[in-house]
C-alpha positions as CSV (number, residue, x, y, z in Angstrom):
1,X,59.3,59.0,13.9
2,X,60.7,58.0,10.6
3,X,61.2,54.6,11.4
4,X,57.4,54.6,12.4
5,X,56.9,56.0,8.9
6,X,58.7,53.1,7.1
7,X,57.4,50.6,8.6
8,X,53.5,51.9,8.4
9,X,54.6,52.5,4.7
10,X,55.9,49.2,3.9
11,X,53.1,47.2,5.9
12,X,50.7,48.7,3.8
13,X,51.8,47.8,0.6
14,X,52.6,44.1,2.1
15,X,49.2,43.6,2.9
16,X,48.1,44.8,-0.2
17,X,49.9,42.6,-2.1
18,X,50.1,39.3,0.0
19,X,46.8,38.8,0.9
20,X,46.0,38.7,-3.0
21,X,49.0,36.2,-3.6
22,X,47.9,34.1,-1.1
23,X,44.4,33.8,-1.9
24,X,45.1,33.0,-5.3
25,X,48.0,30.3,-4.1
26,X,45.0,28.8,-1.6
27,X,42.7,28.4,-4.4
28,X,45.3,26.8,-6.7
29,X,46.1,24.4,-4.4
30,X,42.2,23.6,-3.5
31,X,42.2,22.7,-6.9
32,X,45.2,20.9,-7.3
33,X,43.5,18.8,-3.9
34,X,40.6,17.6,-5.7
35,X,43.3,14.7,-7.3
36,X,43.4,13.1,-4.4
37,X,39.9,12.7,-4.1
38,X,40.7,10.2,-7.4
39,X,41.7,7.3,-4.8
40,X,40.3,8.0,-1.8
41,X,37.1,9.6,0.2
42,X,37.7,12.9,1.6
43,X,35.1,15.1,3.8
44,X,35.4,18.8,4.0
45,X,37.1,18.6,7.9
46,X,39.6,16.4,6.1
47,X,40.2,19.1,3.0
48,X,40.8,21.5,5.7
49,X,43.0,19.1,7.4
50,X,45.3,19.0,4.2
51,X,45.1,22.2,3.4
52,X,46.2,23.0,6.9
53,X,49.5,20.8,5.8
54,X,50.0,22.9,2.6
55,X,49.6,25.9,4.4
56,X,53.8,26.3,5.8
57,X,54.1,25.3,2.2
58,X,52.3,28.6,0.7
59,X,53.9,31.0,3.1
60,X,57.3,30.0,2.3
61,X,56.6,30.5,-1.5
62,X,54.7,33.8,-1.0
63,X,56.6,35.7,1.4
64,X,59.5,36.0,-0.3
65,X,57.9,37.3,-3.2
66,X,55.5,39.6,-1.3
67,X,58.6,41.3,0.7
68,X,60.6,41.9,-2.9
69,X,57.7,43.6,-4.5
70,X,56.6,45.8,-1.4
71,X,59.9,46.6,-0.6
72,X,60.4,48.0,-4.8
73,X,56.3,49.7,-4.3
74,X,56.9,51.2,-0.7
75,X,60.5,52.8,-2.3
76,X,59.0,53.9,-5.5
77,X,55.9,55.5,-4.4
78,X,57.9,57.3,-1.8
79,X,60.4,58.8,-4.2
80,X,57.0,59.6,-6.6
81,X,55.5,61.3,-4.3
82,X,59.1,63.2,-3.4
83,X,59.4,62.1,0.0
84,X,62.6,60.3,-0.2
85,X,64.2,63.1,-2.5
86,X,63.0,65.9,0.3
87,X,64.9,63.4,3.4
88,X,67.8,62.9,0.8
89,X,67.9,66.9,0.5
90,X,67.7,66.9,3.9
91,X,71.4,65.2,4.3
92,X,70.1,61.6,5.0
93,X,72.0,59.0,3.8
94,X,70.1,56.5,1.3
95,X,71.9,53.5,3.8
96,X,69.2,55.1,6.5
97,X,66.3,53.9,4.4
98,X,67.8,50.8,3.4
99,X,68.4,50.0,7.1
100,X,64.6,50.4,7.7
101,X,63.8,47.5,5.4
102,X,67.0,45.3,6.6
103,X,65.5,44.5,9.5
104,X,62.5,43.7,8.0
105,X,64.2,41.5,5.5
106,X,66.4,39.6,8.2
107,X,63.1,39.1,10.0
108,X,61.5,37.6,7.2
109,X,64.7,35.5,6.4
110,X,64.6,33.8,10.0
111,X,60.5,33.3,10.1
112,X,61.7,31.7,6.4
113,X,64.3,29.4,7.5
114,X,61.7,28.5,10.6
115,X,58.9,27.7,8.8
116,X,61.0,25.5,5.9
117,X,63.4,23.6,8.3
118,X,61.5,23.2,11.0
119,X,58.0,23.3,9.9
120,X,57.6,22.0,6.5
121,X,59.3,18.4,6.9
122,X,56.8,17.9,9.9
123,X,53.4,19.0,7.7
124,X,54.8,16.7,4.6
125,X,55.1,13.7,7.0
126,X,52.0,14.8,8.8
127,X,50.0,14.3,5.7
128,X,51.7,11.2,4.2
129,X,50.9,9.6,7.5
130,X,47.6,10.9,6.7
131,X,47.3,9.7,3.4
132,X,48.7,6.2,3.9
133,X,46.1,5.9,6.7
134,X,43.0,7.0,4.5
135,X,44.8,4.8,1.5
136,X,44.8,1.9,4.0
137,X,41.2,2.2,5.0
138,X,40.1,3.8,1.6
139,X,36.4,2.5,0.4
140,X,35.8,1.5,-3.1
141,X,33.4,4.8,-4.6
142,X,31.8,2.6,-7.2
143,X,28.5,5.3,-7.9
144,X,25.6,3.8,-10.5
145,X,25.4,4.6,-14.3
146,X,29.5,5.9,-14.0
147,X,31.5,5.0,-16.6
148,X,35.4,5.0,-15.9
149,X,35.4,4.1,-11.9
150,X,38.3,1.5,-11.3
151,X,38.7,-1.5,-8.8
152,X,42.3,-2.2,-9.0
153,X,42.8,-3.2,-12.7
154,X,39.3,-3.7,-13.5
155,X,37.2,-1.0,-15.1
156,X,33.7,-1.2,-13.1
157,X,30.2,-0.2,-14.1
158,X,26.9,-0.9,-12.1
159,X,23.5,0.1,-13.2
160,X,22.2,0.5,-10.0
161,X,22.6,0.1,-6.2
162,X,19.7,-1.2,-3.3
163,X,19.0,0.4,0.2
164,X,21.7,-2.5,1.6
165,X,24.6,-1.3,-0.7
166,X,23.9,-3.9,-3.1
167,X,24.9,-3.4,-6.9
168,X,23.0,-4.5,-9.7
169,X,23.7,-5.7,-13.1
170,X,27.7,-5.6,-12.7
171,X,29.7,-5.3,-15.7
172,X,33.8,-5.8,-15.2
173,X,36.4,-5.3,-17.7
174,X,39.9,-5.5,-17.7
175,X,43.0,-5.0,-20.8
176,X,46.3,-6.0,-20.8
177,X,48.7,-6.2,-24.0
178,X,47.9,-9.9,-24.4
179,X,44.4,-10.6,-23.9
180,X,40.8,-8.9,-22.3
181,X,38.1,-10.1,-19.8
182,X,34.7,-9.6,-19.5
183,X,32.9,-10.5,-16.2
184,X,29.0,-9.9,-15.9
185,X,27.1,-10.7,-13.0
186,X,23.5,-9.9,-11.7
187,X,24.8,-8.1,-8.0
188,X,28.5,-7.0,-6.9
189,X,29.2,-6.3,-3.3
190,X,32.2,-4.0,-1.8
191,X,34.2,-6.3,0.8
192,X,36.5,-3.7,3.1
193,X,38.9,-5.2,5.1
194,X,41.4,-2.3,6.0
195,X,44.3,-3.0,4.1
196,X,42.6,-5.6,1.8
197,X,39.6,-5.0,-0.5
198,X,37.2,-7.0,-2.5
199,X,34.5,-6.8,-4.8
200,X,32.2,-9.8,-4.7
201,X,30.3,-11.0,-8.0
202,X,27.1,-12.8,-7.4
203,X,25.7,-15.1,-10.4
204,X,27.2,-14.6,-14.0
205,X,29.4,-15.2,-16.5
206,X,32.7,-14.2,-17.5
207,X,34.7,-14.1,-20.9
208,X,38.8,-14.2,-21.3
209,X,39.4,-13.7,-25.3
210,X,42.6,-13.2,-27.3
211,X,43.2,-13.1,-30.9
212,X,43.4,-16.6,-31.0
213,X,40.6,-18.4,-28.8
214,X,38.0,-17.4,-25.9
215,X,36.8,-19.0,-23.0
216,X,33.9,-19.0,-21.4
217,X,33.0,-19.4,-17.8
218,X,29.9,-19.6,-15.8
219,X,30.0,-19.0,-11.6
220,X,27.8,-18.1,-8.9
221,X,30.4,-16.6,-7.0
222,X,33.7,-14.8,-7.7
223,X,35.9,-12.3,-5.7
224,X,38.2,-9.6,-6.9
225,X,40.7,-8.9,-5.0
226,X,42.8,-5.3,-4.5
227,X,45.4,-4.7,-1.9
228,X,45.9,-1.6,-0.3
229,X,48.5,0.3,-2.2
230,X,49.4,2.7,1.0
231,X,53.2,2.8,1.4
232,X,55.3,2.0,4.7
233,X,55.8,5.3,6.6
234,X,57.8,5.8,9.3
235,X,57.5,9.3,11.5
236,X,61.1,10.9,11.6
237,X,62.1,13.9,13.7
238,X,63.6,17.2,12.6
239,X,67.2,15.8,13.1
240,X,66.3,12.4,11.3
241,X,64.8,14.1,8.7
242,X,67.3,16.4,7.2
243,X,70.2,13.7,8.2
244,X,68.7,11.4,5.9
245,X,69.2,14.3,3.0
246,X,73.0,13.5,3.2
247,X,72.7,10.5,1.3
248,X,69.1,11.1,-0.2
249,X,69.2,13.7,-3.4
250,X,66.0,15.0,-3.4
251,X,66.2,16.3,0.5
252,X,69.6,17.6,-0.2
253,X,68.0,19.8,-3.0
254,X,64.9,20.5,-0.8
255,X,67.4,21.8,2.0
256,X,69.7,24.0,-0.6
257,X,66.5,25.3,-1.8
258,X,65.0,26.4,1.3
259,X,67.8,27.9,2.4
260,X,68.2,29.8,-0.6
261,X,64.7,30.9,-0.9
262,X,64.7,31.9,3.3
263,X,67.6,34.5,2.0
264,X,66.0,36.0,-1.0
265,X,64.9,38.7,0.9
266,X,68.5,39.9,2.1
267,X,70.3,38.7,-1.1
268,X,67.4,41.2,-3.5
269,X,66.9,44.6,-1.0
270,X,69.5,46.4,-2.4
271,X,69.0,45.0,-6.1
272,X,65.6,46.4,-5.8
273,X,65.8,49.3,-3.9
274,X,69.1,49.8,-7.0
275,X,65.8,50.1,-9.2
276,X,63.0,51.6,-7.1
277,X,64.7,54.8,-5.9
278,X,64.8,57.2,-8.7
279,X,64.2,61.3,-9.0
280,X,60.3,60.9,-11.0
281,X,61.4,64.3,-12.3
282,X,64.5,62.9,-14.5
283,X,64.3,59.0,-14.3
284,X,61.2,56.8,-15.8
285,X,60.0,54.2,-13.4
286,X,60.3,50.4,-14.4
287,X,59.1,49.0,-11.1
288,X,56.9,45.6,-12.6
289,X,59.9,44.7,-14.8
290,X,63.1,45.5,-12.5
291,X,61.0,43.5,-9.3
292,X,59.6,40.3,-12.0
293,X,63.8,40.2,-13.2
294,X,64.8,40.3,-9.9
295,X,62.6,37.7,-8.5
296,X,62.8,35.4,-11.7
297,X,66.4,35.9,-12.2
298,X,67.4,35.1,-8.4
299,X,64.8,31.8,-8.1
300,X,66.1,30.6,-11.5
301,X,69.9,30.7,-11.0
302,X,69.0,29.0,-7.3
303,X,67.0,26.6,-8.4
304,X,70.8,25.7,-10.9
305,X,72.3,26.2,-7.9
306,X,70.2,23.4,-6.0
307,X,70.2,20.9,-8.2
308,X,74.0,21.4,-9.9
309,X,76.2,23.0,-7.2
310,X,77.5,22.6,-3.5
311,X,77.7,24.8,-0.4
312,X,80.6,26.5,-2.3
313,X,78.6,27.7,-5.7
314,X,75.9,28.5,-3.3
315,X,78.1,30.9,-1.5
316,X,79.5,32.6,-4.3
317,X,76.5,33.1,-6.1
318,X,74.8,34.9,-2.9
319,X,77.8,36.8,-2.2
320,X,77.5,37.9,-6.1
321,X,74.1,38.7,-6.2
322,X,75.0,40.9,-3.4
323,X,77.5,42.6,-4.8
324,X,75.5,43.4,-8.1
325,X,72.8,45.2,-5.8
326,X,76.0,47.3,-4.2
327,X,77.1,47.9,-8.1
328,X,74.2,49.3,-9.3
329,X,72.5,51.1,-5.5
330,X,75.9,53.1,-6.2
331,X,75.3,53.8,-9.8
332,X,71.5,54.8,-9.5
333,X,71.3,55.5,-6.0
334,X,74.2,56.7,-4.1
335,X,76.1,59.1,-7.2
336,X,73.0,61.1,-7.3
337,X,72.1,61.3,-3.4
């Protein structure tokens, strides 16, 4: 019956607080999306596509967070509304309630490491694959009366644009540190060729000027010419992929990283709980700023962790943030109850 109790307890205030977090990490990264929209054409079937990639991404960052501050809520409104301090009364041990949320937290630790060693490097190849094929087949977006659209590097203006995808009155610029050009011409057309494109200029003039001299030239045809700038990918598998991280820095951060994160939730319980058990009658409740130290504190010194120290450091700092939550679930918790 109690374990029942817990758990309805802490689901409640999970949902609570997740389904906020993650709406508000969806629509961050719908914006962050519309970048890539800069290069190439995207539908909305497609932004759902990516966002579907991003998605492994956005649990992984949310859960971790979500569990840490339900587990402090759940505790804290329980002892406020004396329900803990009545069981405690009763002769059950605090370790009873903290084994409630243990398995929880293990739970959440292996759905973590699941979804960020197994699922992750699949979506992020998934949607470079995707990305270098859209790249590769992209479609030059010139739109009329736009200033600012680019062909390679050549600033582009039309004035206009037939029923046969025709441009008029085509103006071309391009800067380097040396010397501009100028190209004008009466119609423009978009060549696509997969992974070469090219802008055809029909009848007009062009102008190459320094600070010295400039040159004129008059044509009736000319053709711009812009590869595809889509990278070589290569699909790897699970094993491929992390095995690569021994000798590539970045995935060897990535991996420390994820596998500290996917053990945030065991490392913090008792931390919190240390923090969110208290008699409301004697102790003041500092539930926003204990859970935001705990959660900042642990992703910062990680995140040193990643990127300065090995397997050792790694170990010693978990085992240590451990043994902090033990220190002070004795001082606050256990000497009272």
């Amino acid at each position: 019956m109690l374990k029942g109790y817990f758990s309805k307890s802490f689901t409640n205030s999970f949902l609570t607080i997740y389904i906020p977090l993650f709406a508000i990490a969806s629509l961050i990264l719908f914006i962050s999306m519309a970048s890539i929209t800069s290069y190439i054409e995207v539908n909305l079937a497609e932004m759902l596509l990516i966002f579907s990639y991003s998605l492994p991404e956005i649990l992984f960052y949310t859960l971790p967070v979500a569990f840490v501050i339900a587990s402090a809520v759940t505790l804290n409104r329980l002892s406020h509304d004396y329900e803990l301090i009545v069981l405690f009364s009763a002769g059950i041990s605090p370790f009873f309630v903290i084994r409630r949320l243990l398995f929880i937290a293990v739970a959440m630790t292996l759905l973590l490491l699941a979804v960020s060693l197994l699922l992750i490097p699949q979506t992020k190849q998934m949607y470079s694959a995707f990305k270098n094929h859209k790249v590769a087949n992209a479609k030059l977006n010139i739109k009329p009366s736009e200033l600012g659209q680019k062909f390679g590097n050549f600033f582009v203006y039309v004035a206009s644009e037939d029923k046969n995808g025709i441009f008029e009155d085509v103006v071309v610029f391009k800067k380097d540190k040396t010397q501009e050009q100028i190209f004008l011409a009466d119609n423009g057309v978009v060549n696509d060729r997969g992974e070469d494109m090219s802008f055809r200029l029909i009848n007009g003039e062009g102008y190459t000027y320094d600070e010295q001299s400039i040159q004129k030239i008059v044509y009736r045809d000319m053709v711009l010419h812009q590869a595809s700038i889509a990278e070589d990918f290569e699909f790897q598998n699970i094993s491929e992929y992390w095995l690569e991280g021994l000798s590539n820095r970045d995935k060897k951060e990535d991996f420390k990283r994820y596998i500290f994160i996917s053990l945030m939730p065991l490392a913090t319980l008792l931390l919190v709980s240390a923090f969110s058990i208290i008699h409301p009658r004697y102790q003041k409740s500092r539930l926003f700023l204990t859970s935001l130290l705990t959660i900042v504190g642990y992703l910062v010194l990680f995140d040193a962790v990643a990127k300065q120290g090995g397997i050792a450091a790694a170990a010693v700092a978990f085992i240590a943030v451990i043994a902090l939550g033990l220190y002070f679930f004795k001082r606050n918790v256990l000497r009272h109850y």
